[in-house]
N, CA and C atoms as a LAMMPS dump frame, in Angstrom:
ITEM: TIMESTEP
0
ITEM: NUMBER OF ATOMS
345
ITEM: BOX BOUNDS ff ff ff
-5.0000000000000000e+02 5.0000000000000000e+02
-5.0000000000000000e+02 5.0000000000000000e+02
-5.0000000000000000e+02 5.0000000000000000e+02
ITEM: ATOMS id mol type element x y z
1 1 1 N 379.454 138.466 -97.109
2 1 2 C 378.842 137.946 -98.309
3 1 3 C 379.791 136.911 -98.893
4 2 1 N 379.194 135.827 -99.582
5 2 2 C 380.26 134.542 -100.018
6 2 3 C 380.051 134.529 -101.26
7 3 1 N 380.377 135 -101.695
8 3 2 C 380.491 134.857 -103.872
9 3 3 C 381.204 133.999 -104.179
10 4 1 N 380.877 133.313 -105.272
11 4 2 C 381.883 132.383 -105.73
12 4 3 C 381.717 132.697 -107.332
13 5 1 N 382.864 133.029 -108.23
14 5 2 C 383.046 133.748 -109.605
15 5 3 C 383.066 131.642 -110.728
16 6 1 N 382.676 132.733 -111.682
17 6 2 C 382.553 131.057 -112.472
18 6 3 C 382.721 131.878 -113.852
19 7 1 N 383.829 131.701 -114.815
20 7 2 C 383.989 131.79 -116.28
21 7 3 C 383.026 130.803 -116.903
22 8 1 N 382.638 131.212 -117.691
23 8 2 C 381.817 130.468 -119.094
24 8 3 C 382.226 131.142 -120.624
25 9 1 N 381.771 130.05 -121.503
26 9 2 C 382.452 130.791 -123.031
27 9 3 C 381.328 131.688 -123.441
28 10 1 N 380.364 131.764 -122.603
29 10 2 C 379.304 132.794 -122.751
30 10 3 C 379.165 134.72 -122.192
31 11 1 N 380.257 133.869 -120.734
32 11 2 C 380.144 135.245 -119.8
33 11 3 C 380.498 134.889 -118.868
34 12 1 N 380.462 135.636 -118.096
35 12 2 C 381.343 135.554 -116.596
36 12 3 C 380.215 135.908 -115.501
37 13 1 N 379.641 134.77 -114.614
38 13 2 C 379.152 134.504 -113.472
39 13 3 C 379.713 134.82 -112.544
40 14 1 N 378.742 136.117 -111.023
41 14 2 C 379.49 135.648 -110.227
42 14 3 C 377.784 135.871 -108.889
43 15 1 N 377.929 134.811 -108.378
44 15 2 C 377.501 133.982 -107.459
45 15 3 C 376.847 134.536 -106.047
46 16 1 N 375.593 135.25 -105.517
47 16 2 C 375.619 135.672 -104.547
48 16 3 C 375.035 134.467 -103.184
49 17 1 N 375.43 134.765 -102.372
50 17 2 C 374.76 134.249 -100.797
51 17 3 C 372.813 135.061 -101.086
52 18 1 N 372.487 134.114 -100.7
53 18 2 C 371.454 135.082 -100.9
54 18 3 C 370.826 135.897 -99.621
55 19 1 N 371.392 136.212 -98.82
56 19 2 C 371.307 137.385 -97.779
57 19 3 C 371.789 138.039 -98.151
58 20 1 N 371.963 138.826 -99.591
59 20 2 C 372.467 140.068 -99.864
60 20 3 C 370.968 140.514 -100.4
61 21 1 N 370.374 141.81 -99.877
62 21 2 C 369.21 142.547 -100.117
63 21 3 C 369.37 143.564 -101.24
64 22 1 N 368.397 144.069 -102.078
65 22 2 C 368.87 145.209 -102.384
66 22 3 C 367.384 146.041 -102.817
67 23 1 N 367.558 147.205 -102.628
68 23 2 C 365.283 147.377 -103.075
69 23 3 C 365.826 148.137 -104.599
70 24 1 N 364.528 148.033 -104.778
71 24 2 C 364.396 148.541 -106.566
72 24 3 C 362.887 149.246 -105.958
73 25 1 N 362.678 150.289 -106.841
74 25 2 C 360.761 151.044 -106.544
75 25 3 C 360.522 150.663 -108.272
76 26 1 N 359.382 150.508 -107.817
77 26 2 C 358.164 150.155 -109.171
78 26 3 C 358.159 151.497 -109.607
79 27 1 N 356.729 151.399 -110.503
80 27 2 C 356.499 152.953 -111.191
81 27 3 C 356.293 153.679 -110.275
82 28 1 N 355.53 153.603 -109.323
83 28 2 C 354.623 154.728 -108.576
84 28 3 C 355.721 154.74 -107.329
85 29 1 N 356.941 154 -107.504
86 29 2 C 357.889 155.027 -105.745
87 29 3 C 357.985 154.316 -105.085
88 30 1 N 357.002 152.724 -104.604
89 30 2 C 356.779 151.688 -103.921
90 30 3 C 358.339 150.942 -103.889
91 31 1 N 358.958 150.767 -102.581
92 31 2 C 360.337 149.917 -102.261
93 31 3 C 359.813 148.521 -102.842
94 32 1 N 360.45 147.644 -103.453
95 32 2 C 360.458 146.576 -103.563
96 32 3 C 361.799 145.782 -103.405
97 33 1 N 362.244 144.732 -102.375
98 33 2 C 363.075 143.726 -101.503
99 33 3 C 363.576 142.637 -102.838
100 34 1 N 364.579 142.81 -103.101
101 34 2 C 364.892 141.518 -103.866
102 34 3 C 366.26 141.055 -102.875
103 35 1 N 366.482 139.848 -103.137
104 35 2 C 367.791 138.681 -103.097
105 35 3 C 368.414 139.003 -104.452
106 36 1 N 369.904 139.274 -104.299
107 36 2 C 370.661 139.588 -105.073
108 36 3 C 371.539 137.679 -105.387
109 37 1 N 370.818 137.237 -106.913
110 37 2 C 371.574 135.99 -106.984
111 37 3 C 372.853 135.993 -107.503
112 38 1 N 372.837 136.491 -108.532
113 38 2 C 373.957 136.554 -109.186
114 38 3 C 374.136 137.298 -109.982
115 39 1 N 375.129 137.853 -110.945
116 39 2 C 375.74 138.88 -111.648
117 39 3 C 376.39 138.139 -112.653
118 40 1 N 375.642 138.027 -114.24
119 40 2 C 375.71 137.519 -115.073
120 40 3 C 376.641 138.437 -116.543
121 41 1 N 377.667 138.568 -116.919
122 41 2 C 378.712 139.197 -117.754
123 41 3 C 377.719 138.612 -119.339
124 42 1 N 377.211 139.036 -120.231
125 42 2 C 376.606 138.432 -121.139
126 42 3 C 376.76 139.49 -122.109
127 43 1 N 377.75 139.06 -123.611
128 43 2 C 377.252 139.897 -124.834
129 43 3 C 377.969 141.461 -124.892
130 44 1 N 379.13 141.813 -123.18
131 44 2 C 379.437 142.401 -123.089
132 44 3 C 378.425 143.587 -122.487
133 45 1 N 377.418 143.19 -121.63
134 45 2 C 376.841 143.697 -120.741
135 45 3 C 376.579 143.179 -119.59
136 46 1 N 375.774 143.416 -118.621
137 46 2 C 375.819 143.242 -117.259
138 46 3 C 374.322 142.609 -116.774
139 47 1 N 374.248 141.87 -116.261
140 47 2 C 372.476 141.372 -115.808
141 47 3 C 372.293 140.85 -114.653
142 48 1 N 371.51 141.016 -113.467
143 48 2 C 371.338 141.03 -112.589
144 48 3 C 370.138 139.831 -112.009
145 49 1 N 370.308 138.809 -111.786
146 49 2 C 368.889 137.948 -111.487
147 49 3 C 368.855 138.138 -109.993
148 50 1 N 367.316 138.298 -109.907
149 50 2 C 367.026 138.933 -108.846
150 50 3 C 365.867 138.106 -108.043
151 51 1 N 365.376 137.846 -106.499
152 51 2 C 364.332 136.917 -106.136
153 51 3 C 363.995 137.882 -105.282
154 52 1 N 362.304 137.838 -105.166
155 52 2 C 361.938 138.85 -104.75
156 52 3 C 361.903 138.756 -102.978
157 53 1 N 362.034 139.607 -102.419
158 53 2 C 361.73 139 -100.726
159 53 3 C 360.737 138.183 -100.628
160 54 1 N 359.752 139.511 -100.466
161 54 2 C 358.504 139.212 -100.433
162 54 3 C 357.288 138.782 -101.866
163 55 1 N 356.561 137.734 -101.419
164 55 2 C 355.69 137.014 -102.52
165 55 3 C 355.197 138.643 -103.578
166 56 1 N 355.731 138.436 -104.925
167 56 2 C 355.386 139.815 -106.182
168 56 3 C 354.256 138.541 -107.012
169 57 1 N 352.808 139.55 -107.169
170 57 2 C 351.885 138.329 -108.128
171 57 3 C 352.743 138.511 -109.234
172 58 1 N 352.586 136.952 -109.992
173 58 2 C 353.202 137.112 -111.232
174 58 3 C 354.733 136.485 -111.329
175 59 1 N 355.615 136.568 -110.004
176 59 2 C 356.469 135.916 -109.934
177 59 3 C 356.509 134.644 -108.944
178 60 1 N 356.739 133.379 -109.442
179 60 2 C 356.69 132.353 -108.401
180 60 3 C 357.583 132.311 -107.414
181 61 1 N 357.229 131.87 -106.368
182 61 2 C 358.178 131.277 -105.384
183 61 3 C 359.891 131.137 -105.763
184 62 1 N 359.977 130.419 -106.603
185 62 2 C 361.362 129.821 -106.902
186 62 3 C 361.858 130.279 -108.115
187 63 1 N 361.265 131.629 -108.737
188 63 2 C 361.371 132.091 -109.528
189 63 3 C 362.919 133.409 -109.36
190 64 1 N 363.43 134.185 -110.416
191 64 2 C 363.9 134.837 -110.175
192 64 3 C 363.663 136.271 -111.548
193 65 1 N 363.802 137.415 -111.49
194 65 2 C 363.753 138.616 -112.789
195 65 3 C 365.457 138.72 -112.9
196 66 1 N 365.598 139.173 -114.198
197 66 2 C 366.957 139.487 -114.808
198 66 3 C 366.824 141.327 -115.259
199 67 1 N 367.57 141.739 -114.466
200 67 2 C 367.536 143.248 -115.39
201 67 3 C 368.893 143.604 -115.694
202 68 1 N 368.675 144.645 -116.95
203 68 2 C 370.218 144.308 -117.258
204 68 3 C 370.782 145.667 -116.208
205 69 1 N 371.867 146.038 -115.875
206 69 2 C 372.779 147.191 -115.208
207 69 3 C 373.829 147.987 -116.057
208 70 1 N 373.638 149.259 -115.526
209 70 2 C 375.206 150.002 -115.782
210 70 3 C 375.897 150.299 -114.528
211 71 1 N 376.309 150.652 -114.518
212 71 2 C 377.416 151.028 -113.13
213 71 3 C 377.409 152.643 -113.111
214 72 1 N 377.007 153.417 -112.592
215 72 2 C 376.87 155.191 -112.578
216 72 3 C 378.41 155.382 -112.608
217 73 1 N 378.848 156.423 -113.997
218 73 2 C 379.823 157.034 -113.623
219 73 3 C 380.197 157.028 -111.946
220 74 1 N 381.872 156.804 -111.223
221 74 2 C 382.318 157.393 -110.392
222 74 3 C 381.586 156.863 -109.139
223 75 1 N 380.538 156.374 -108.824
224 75 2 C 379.851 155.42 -107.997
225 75 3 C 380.175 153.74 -108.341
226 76 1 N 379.466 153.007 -107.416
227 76 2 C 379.236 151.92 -107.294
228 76 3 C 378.056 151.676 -107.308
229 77 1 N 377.583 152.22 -107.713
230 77 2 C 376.096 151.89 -108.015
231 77 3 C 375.682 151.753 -109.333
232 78 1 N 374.437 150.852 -109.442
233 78 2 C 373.439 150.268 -110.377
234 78 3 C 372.372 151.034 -110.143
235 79 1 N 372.321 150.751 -111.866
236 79 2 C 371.083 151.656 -112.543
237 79 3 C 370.315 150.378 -113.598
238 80 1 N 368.87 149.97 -112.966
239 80 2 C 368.557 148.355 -113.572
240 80 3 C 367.822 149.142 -114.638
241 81 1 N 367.517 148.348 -115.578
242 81 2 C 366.637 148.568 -116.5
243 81 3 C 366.012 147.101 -117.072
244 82 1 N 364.909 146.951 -116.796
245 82 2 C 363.852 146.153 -117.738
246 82 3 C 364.35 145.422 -118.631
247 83 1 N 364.428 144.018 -119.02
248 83 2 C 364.197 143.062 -120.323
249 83 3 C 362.886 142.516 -120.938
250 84 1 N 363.056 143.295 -121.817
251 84 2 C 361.369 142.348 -122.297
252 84 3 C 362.052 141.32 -123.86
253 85 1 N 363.355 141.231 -124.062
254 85 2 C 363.908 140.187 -125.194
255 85 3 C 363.314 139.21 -124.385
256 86 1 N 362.887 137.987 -124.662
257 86 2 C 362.823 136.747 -124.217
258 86 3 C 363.876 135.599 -124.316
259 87 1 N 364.279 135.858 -125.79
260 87 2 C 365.711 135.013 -126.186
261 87 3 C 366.664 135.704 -124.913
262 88 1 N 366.878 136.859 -125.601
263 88 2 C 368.07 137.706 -124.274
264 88 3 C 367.88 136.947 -122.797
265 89 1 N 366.862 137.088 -122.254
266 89 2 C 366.498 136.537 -121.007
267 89 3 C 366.768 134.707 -120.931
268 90 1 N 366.507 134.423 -122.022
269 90 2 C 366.726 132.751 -121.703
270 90 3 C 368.315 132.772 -121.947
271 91 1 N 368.823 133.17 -122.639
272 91 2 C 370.06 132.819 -122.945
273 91 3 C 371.263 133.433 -121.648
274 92 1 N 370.384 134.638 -120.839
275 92 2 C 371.764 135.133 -119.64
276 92 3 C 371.226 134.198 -118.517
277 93 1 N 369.771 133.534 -118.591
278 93 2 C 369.614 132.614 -117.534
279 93 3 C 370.298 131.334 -118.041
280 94 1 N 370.228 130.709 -119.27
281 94 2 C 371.048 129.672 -119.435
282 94 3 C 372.826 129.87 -118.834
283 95 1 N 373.726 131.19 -118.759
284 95 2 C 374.635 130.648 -118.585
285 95 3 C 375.015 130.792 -117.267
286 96 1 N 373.606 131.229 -116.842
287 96 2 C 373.805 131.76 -115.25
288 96 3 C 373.345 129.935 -114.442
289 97 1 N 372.266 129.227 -114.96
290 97 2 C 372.643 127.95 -115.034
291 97 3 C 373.491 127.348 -115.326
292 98 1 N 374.274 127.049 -116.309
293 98 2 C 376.029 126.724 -116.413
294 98 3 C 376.736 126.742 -115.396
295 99 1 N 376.697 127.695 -114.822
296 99 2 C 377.676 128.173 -113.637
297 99 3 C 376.612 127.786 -112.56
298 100 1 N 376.067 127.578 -111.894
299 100 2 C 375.216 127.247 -110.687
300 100 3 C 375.537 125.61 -110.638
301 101 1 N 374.902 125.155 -112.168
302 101 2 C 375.755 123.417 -111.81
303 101 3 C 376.893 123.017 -111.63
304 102 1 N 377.898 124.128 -112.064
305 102 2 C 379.613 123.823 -112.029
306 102 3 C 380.009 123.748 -110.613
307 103 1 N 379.569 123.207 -109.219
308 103 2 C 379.757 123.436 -108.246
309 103 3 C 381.481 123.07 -108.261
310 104 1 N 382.093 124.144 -107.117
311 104 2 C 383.61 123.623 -107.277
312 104 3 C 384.444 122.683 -106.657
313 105 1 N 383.688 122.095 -105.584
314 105 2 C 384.052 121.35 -104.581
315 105 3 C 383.513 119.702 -104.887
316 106 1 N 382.973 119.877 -105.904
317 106 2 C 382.833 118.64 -106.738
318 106 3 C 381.808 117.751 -106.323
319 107 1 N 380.638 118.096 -105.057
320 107 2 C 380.188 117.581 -104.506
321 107 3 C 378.685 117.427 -105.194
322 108 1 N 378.161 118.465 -106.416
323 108 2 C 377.49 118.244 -107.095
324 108 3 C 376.297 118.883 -107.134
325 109 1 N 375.083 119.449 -107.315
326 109 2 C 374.415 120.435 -107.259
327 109 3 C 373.992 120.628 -105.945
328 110 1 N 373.803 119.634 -105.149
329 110 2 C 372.939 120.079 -103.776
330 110 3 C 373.802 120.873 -102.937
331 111 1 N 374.61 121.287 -102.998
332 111 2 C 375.177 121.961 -101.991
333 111 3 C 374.769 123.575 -101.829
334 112 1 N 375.69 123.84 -100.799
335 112 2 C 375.259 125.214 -100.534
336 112 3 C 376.817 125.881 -100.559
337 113 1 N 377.508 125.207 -100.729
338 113 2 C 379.084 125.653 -100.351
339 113 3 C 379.238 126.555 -101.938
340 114 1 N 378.715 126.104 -103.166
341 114 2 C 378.966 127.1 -104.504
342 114 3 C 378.105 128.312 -104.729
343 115 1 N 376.997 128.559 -104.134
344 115 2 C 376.146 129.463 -104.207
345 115 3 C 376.149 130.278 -103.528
């Protein structure tokens, strides 16, 4: 996996490859496939933007969901939970944008070498 970490005066970004998988189940138990993008530090909590594998109605193509995380006691594992703030949601995607344009190699958004 290739992460690349990015400070902001907002929060602390850090950057996934997106061949990192991870499933989440809906209400009823159903696996659902996301792309793990990045891991957004915001407000002194944790948020997760997520792209789905496979086409979810309701989410576009080039779209991504934010849920926020805790970390389970004594594991490494995440426990997501739901955002329905809208501000909250624009503002951990704004600095998760911040950091996506800061590419470090100076070569400027198109690359693939910061993401």
């Amino acid at each position: 996996m290739n992460e690349h970490n990015h400070s902001e005066d907002n929060g602390a970004v850090e950057i996934f490859d997106t061949d990192t998988v991870i499933t989440l189940f809906d209400d009823d138990g159903n696996p659902i496939e996301f792309y793990e993008i990045a891991s957004v530090e915001y407000g002194e909590r944790f948020y997760e933007l997520l792209r789905p594998v496979e086409p979810i109605d309701g989410i576009g193509e080039d779209e991504a969901v934010i849920f926020e995380y805790e970390v389970e006691d004594g594991t490494t594992d995440k426990l997501f939970k739901p955002i329905y703030d809208e501000t909250l949601l624009s503002a951990v995607f704004d600095v998760y944008l911040r950091a996506a344009a800061d590419c470090e190699c100076g070569c400027g958004d198109g690359c693939d070498c910061c993401r």
